[in-house]
ZAMARGU-4260 file (C-alpha; in steps of 0.2 Angstrom, whole numbers, plus 5000, padded with zeros to 4 digits):
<rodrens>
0) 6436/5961/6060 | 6442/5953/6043 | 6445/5959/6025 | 6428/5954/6020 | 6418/5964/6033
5) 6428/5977/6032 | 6424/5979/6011 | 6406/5978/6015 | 6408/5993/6026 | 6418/6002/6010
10) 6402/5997/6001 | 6391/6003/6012 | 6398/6020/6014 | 6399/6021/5993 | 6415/6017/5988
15) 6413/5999/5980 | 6426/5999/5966 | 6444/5998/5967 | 6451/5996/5985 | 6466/5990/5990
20) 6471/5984/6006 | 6485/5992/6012 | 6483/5986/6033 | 6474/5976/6044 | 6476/5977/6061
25) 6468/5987/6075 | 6460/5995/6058 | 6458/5989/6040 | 6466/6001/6029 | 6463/6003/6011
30) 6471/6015/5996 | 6453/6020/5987 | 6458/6032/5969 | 6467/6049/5979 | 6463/6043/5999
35) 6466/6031/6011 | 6451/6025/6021 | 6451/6019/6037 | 6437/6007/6045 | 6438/6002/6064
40) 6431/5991/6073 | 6412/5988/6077 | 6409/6003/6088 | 6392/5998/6094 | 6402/5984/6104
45) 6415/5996/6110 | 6410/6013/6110 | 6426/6020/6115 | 6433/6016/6095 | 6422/6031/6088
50) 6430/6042/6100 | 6447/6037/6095 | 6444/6038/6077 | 6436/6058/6083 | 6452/6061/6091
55) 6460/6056/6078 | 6454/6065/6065 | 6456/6080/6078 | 6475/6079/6082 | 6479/6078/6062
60) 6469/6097/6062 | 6479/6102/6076 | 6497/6094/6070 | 6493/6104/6053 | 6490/6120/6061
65) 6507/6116/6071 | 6517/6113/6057 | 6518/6095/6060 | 6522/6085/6047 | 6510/6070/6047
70) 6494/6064/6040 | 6480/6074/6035 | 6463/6072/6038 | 6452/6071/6020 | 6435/6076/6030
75) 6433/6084/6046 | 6424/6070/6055 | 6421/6054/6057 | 6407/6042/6047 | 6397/6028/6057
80) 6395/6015/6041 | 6386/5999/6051 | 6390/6002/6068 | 6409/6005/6063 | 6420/6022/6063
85) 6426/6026/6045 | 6439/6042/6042 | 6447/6048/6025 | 6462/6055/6023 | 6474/6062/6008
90) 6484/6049/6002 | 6502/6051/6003 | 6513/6053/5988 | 6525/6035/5983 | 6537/6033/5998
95) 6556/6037/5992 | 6564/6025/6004 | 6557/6017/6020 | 6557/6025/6036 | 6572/6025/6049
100) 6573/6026/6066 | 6580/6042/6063 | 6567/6049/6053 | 6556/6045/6068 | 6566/6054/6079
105) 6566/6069/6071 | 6545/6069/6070 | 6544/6065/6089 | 6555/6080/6094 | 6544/6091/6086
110) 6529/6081/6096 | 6538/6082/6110 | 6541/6101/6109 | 6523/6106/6108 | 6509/6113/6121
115) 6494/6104/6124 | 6484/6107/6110 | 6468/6119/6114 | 6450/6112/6107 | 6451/6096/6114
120) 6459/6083/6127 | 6469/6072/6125 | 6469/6056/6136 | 6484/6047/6145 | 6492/6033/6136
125) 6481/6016/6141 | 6496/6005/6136 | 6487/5992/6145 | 6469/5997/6142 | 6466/5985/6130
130) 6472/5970/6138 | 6456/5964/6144 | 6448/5967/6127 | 6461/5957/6117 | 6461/5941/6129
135) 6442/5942/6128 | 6442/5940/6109 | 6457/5929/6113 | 6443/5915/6119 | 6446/5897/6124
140) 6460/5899/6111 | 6474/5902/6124 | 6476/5894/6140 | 6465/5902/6154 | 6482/5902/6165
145) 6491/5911/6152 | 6477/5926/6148 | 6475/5927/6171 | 6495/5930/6169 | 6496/5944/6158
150) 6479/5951/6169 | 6492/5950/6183 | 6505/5958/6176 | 6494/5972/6168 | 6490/5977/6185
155) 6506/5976/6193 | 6514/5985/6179 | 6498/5998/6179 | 6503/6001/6197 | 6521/6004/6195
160) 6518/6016/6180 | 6508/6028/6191 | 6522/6031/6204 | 6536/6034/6189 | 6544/6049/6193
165) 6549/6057/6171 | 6566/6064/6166 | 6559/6074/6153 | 6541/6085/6155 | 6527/6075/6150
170) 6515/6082/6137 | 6508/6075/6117 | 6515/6058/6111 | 6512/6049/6098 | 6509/6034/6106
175) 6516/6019/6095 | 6531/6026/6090 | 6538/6015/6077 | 6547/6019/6061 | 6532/6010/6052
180) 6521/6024/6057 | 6533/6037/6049 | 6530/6039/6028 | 6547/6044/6019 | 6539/6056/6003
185) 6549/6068/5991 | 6546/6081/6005 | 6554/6069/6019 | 6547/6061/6033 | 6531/6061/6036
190) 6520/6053/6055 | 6504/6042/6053 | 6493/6032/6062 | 6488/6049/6074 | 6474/6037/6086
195) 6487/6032/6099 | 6492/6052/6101 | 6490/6054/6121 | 6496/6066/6134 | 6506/6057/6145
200) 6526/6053/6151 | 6536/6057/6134 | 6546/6043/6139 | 6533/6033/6132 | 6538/6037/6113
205) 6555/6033/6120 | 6554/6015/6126 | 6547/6009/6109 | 6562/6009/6100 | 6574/6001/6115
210) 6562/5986/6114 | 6563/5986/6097 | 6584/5984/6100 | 6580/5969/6114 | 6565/5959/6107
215) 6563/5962/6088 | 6580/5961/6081 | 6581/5979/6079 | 6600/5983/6074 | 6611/5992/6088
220) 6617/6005/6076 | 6600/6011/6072 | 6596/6014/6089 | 6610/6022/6090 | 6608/6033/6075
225) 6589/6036/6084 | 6595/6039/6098 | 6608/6051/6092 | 6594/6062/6083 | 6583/6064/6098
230) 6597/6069/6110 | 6595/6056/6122 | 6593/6034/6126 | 6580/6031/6139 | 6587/6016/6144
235) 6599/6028/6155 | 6582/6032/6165 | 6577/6021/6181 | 6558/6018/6174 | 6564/6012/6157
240) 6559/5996/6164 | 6542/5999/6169 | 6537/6004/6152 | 6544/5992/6146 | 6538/5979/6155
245) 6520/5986/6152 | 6522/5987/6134 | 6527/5969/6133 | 6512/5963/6142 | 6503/5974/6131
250) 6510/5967/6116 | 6507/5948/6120 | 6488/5953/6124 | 6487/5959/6106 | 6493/5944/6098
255) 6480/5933/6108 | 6466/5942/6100 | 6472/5933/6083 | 6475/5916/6088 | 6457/5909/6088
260) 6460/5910/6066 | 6478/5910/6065 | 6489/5896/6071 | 6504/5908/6068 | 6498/5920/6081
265) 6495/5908/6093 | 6512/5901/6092 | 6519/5918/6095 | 6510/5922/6106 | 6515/5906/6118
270) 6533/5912/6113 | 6529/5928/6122 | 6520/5923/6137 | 6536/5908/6140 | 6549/5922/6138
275) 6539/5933/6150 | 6538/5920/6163 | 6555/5912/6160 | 6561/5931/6163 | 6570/5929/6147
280) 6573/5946/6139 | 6585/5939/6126 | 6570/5928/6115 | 6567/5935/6100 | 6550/5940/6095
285) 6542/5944/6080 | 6532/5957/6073 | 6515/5952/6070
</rodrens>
């Protein structure tokens, strides 16, 4: 989905003037007056987008009621505008500072310390559900040996994962757990981006940020200093690499689904698959 069709959905669902583009990604985001709205994908194509942008919605109710501080749902449900999933929420007051690995840690041990929430379900984290999605918008614009590699290693990783044996008690994560999804307000840090909330291994959550130390330039003293505020470095547990290795495949898919209109993307992503066969863990990659 681009910019483009992403405003005729705005228009659509009456808010025409005035919105600014804030994200887009998985969703288009977009500041409109005292909300932020969010517009998914084309959820006649993928039904299983509504349902996240539901669950969404959902776990900001429930992380309100449990003192939580994260985003916070603007209506109680979700729109269908033209076949796409549209959701409101209260805009946040001006960040004070960016976010901080530490700040991130501080959110995810109050995740991390909660029950399942009553109401509603939530599912495991499908790190790698989305491969075959991406490569598929992908297209003729990678190699065909190069999207058959990262099936392979979706399923090999997808295998592994389900015999991990956790150090810590599974339960609610967030899911993507990266200090851009973490909003620093006069009131302190705040979590966004609630659709990749899951029940699952917390190690998960934990494995983010040692990537972000190998692969994204991501500066040893702030791991440090996050892994100092959550109590704990899940490099020192044996599956560290499993998830790892699965969120690497995963992130390489996601880059492909950009490369049919964005040169940039496709040079990254042919960065990521060479490291990845090369098993070259030191090559640097970039966020995209």
């Amino acid at each position: 989905m681009d910019e483009m069709r992403a405003r005729e959905v705005l228009v659509a669902a009456g808010l025409s003037g005035g919105a600014e583009l804030l994200a887009l990604g998985e969703n288009a985001v977009f500041a409109v007056d005292d909300l932020v709205v969010k517009v998914g994908r084309d959820a006649v194509r993928s039904p299983e987008l509504r349902d996240r942008a539901e669950r969404e919605v959902a776990v900001a109710r429930w992380l309100a009621a449990s003192g939580v501080p994260a985003a916070r749902a603007a209506e109680p449900g979700v729109r269908l505008v033209e076949g796409h999933p549209v959701t409101f929420w209260h805009r946040l007051p001006t960040a004070v500072r960016p976010a901080e690995p530490r700040d991130l840690a501080g959110l995810l041990r109050l995740v991390h310390a909660l029950p399942a929430p009553d109401g509603f379900a939530l599912p495991p984290r499908e790190l790698l559900g989305g491969v075959e999605r991406w490569l598929r918008l992908a297209g003729d614009a990678i190699d065909p040996a190069d999207a058959d590699y990262l099936r392979e290693r979706r399923d090999g990783f997808a295998a592994a994962a389900a015999t991990l044996i956790p150090r810590l008690s599974p339960g609610p994560i967030h899911g993507d757990a990266l200090p851009r999804n973490v909003h620093v307000g006069p009131d302190g840090p705040v979590l966004v981006d609630l659709e990749t909330f899951s029940a699952d291994l917390r190690e998960h959550d934990l494995v983010v940020l040692a990537l972000s130390r190998d692969r994204y330039g991501l500066p040893t003293e702030a791991y440090d200093a996050f892994t100092a505020a959550y109590g704990w470095d899940v490099r020192e547990w044996d599956g560290c690499a499993v998830l790892r290795g699965a969120r690497e495949t995963a992130s390489c898919a996601w880059v492909s689904q950009h490369a049919p209109t964005n040169p940039k993307a496709l040079v990254e992503f042919r960065r990521r698959v060479a490291s990845l066969r090369d098993g070259d863990t030191t090559v640097r990659w970039y966020p995209f």
